[in-house]
Structure formats: C-alpha cells, structure tokens
N, C-alpha and C positions, 0 to 999 in steps of 0.2 A: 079525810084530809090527804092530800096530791104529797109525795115525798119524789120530788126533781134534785137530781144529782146532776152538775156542769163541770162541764170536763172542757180544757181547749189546748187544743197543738196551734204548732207555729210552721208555716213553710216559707222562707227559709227558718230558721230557727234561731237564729242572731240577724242583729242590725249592724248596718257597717256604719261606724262612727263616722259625720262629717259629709254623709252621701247623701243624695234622695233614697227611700226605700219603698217599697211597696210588699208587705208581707200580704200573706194569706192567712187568716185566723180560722182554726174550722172550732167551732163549739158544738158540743154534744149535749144533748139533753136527755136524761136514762128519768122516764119512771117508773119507780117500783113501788105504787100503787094497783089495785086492780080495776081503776075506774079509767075513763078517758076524756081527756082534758084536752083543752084550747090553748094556748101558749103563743107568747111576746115576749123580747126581750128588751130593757136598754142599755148604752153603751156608752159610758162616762169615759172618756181620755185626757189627758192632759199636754201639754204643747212640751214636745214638738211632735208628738202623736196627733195625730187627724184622721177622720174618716171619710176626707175630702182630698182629689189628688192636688187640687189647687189653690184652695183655700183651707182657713183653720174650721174645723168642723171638731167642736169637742164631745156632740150628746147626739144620740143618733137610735134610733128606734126601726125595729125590726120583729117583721110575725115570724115565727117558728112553725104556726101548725098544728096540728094533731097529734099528741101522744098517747099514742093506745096502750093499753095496759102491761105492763112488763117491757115497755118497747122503748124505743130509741128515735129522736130525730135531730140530723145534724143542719149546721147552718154553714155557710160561710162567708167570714167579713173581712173587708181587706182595709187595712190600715196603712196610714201613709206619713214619711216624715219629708221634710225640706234639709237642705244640709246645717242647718243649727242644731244638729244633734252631735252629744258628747258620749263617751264612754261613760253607762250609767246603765241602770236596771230603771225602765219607765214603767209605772202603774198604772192600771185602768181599772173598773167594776163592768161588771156586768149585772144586771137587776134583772130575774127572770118573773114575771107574773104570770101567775098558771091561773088557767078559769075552769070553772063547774060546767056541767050541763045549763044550769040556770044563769050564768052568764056572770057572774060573783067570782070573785078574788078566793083561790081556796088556796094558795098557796104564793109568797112573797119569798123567792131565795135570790139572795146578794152573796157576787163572788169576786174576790178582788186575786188579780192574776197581773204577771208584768213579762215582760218580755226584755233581753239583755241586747243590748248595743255597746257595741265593743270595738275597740280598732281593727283593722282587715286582717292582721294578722292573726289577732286570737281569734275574730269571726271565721277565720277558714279553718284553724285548726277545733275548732268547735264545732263546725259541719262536718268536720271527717270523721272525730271523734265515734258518734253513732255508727260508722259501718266499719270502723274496726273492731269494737266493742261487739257486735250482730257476730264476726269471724270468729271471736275469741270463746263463743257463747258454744261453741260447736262441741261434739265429743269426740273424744280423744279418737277414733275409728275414724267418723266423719271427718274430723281433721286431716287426717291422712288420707284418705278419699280423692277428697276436696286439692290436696297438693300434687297426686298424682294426674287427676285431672288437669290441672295447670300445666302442667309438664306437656 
C-alpha cells in the first residue's frame, strides 16, 4: 500500500484583504513507499477562492506524475480571488489519488489546508515576518559576522 504525505507552501503567503490576488500554491507529494506509483490530484476551493482568473472555478483536477520510490514530486497551482474577499482564513482540500502498476486506486489521501487573507497591513508585516525570523536563527559568531559585513 502507497503512504503519500502532501505538504503546500504559499507564495506570497498572505492574501491582501479587498484586492485581486493571485497566489502560487506549490504542493509536494513525498512517497515513502518502496514501490512506484501514478498520481492525480483534486482541488476543492470555496468562493471567493477560484482556480480561474476570471471566472469562479471551485473543483479543478490535475496529474502529478510519477513517484518513484522514497521520492518526491511537486506541483504548482495558482489560485485566484476577486476583490469580495475579507479578512479570514479560507479552506480548501486537496484529494490526492495514487495508482498501482495495475492501474487501481492504492491509495486515497485527503488534505485540507487554508491560506490567511488579511488586511495590507498585517499581510506585509506577515511577509517580513519570515526573513527576520531566518536573521534571528543565526549564531551568536555568525551574527556578528554578518553585522560586520553590513558595515
């Protein structure tokens, strides 16, 4: 039996409350099976999420590929809003269907992920957020390094 693990980052990583957006979704698909599999996935959103830039598109299907054993393969989807969106945490699924060599279902993982939309203010201070966090991660030598370089 297939054991698929789904993983997804966000670029940008907040939505700006009120705007159009267009994020980049990358999903990952780790399996840590020894066999090698066929994979699809589908993609369930809810309004004001769309996987259309111009119209409302809520379900939306996509191949992944080939996962060979102990491997990895990413995807990337871009999701879109219209300016009817509020300051809120929107949900979506992802449904991943893994096949056999024999072309049969050996694996069904569902994963439900949201992404946050926020006003511009806390969306910008929530993109910087991660690259001062990445500074602060540094060691104490490195830190000092790193300041005299800046000088």
């Amino acid at each position: 039996m297939a054991n698929v693990d789904i993983q997804v980052e966000f670029s940008p990583p907040v939505m700006k409350a009120f705007w159009r957006n267009e994020v980049q979704m990358l999903v990952t698909f780790k399996n840590a099976a020894s066999s090698t599999y066929w994979s699809e996935c589908e993609i369930k959103v809810l309004s004001p999420l769309s996987l259309s830039p111009d119209s409302e598109m809520n379900t939306g299907r996509t191949r992944i590929g080939i996962l060979k054993p102990f491997g990895s393969a990413k995807k990337t989807i871009r999701l879109y809003t219209r300016p009817n969106n509020y300051p809120d945490e929107y949900q979506f699924t992802i449904t991943a269907f893994v096949y056999d060599e024999d072309g049969a279902i050996a694996e069904r993982v569902e994963r439900k992920a949201g992404i946050v939309c926020a006003a511009e203010a806390q969306a910008q201070q929530t993109q910087q957020q991660p690259q001062s966090q990445s500074q602060s991660q540094l060691r104490p030598g490195e830190e000092h390094a790193k300041n005299i370089q800046d000088k």
